[in-house]
C-alpha positions in Angstrom: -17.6 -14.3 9.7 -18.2 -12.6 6.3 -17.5 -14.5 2.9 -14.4 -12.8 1.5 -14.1 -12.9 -2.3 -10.5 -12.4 -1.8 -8.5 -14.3 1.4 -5.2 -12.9 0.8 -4.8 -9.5 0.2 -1.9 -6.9 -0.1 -2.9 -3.5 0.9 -0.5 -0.2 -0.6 -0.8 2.7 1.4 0.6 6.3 0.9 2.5 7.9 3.3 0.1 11.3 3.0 -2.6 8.3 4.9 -0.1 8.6 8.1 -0.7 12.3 8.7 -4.1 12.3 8.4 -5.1 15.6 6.5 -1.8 15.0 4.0 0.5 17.2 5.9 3.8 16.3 7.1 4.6 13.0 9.7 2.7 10.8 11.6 -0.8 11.7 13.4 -3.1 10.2 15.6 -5.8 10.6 13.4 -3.6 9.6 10.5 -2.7 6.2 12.0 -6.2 5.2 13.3 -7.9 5.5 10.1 -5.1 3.0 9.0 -5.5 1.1 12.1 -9.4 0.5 11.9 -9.6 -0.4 8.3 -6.7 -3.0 8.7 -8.0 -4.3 12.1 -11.4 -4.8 10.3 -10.0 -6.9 7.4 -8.2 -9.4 10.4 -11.8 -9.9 11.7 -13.7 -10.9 8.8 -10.7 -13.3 8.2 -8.6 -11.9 5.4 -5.0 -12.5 5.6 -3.7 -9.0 5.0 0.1 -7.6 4.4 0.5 -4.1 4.1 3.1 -2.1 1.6 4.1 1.5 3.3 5.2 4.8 1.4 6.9 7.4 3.0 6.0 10.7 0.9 4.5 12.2 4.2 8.0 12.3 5.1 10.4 12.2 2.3 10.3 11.5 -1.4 13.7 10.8 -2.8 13.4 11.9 -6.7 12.1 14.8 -5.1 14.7 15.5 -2.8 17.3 14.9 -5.2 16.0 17.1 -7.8 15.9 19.9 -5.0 19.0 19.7 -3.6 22.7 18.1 -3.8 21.5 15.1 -2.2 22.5 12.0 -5.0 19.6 10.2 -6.1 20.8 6.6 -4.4 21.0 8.8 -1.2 17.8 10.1 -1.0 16.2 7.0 -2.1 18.1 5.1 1.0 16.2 8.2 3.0 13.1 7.2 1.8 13.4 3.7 2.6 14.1 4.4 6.2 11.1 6.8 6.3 8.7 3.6 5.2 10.4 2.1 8.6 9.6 4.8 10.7 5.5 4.7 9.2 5.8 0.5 9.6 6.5 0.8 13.2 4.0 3.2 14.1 1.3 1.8 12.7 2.6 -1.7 14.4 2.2 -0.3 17.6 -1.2 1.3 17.2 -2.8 -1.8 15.4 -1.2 -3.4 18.5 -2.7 -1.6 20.9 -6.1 -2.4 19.4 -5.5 -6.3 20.1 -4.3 -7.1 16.3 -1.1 -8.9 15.8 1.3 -7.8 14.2 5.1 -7.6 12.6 7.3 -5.2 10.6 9.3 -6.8 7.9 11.9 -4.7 5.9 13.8 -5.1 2.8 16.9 -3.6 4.9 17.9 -5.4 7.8 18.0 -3.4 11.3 17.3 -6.4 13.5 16.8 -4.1 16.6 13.7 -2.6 14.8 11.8 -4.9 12.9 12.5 -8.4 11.2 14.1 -9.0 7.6 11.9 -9.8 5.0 12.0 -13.2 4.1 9.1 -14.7 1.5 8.5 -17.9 3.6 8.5 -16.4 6.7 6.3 -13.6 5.8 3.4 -16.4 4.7 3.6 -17.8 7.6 3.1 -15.0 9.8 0.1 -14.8 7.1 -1.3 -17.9 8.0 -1.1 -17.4 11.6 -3.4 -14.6 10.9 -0.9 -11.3 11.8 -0.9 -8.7 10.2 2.3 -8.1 8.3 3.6 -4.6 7.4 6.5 -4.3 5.1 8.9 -1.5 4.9 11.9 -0.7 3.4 10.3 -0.5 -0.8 12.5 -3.6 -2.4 15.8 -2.4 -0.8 17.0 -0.8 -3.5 16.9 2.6 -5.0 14.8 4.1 -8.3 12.3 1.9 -7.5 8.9 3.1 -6.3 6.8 1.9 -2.8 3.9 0.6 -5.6 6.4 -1.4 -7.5 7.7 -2.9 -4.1 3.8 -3.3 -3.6 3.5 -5.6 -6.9 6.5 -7.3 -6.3 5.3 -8.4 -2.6 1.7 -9.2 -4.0 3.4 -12.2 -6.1 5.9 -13.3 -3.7 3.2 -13.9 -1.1 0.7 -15.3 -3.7 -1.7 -12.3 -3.0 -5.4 -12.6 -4.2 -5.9 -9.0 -4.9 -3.8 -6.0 -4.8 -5.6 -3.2 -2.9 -4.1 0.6 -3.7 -6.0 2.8 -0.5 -6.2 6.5 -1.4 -7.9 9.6 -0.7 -10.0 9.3 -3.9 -13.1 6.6 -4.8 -11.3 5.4 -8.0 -9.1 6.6 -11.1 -10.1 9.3 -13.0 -9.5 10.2 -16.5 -7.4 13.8 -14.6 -7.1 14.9 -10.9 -10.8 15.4 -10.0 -9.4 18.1 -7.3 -8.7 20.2 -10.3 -11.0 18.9 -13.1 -14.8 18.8 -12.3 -15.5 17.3 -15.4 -12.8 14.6 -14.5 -14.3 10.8 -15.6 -14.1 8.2 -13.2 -13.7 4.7 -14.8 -15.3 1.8 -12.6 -12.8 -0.7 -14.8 -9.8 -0.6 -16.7 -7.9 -3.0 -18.0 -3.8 -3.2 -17.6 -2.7 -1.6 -21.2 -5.7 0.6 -20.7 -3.9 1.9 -17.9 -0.1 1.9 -19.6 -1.5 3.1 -22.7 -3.4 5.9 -21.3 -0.4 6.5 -18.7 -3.1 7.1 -16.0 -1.0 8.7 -12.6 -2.4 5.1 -10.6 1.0 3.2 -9.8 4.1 3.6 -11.7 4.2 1.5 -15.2 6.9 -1.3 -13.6 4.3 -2.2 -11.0 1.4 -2.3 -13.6 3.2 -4.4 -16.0 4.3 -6.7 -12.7 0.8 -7.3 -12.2 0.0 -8.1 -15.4 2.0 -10.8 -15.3 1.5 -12.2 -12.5 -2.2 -11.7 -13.0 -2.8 -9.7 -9.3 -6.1 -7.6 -9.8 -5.6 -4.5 -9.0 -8.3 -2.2 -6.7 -8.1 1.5 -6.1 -10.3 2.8 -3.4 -11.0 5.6 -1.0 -8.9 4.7 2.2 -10.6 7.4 4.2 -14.2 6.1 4.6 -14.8 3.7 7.2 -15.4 -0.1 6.2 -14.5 0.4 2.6 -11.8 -1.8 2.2 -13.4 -4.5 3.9 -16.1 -4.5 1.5 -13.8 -4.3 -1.1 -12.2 -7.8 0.0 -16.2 -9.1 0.2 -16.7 -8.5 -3.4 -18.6 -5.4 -3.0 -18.0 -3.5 -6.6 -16.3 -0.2 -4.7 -13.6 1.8 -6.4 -11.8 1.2 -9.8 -11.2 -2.6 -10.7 -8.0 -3.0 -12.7 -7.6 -6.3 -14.4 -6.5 -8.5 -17.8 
């Protein structure tokens, strides 16, 4: 078994990393990526919880801002979207022998389980993977700060952000060739700077709670694993 630098780890993904080339919904191709990279941390040990978004279905400022749907509404949308992502992914991480279970801030106890720290850790510690939907259960706040807040609650070593990009940039290197990529920041760096990473609530959350922060390309086989080995990968965000 590899020696991890970090045991614990909380891993945010996007919902554009369910549909595979960033389109709309879930996709075969979408959830396997997912599926290998997470099944890959359970076998080199690392206790691993993953945070859902759901902008491959919904994003409820968005839709709000669009349409006549009130903000607390579409928010509530959102939140059920991050259940539908949680459950797939369940299912196909299943399939490849790795343990899992679906915890959400909203109880539908048909689905999926209701979030409960204590529980949660100890799903951890029997080594399943834990996949938590639902954002915090309550509207205007982001999947990322739902992803900070879960890092502290389950005592998380590191805070792993899985994109489709190797790192932050100083401006979307899709658009700016000339676009600097910064192998470490530190937290006010990042607020100061207001560099499009998380949202400022979840930065300043892991400030202080002092949860490293790692952004990293989700799409490249065995990155994140290497990540959680110590390998220097990505854009380290720290105090």
């Amino acid at each position: 078994m590899a020696e991890l630098k970090y045991k614990r780890i909380l891993l945010k993904v996007s919902g554009e990393g369910f549909s595979g080339t960033g389109g709309f919904g879930v996709t075969n191709e979408g959830l396997e990526v997912l599926a290998a990279q997470i099944t890959e941390l359970v076998q080199i040990g690392a206790q691993t919880a993953v945070v859902v978004g759901a902008g491959n279905f919904i994003r409820g400022k968005t839709l709000s801002e669009e349409t006549a749907v009130h903000r607390v509404t579409a928010d509530h949308m959102g939140m059920l979207a991050t259940v539908m992502n949680a459950v797939a992914l369940s299912d196909m991480l299943e399939t490849q022998g790795t343990p899992t279970r679906v915890l959400s801030a909203i109880e539908m106890s048909r689905i999926c389980e209701l979030f409960i720290r204590r529980r949660a850790i100890r799903h951890l510690e029997k080594n399943r993977v834990i996949i938590m939907a639902g954002g915090t259960g309550n509207p205007f706040f982001t999947t990322d700060t739902c992803a900070a807040l879960r890092a502290a609650e389950t005592g998380a070593d590191v805070l792993i952000k899985a994109t489709k990009v190797d790192g932050v940039y100083s401006t979307d290197p899709m658009l700016d060739a000339n676009a600097k990529k910064y192998d470490k920041l530190n937290y006010l760096e990042v607020l100061q700077n207001d560099l499009k990473i998380m949202d400022h609530t979840a930065i300043t959350m892991c400030r202080e709670n002092n949860i490293d922060i790692i952004v990293c390309n989700l799409t490249k086989p065995g990155t994140i694993a290497r990540v959680v080995c110590g390998e220097k990968i990505g854009t380290l965000i720290t105090a």
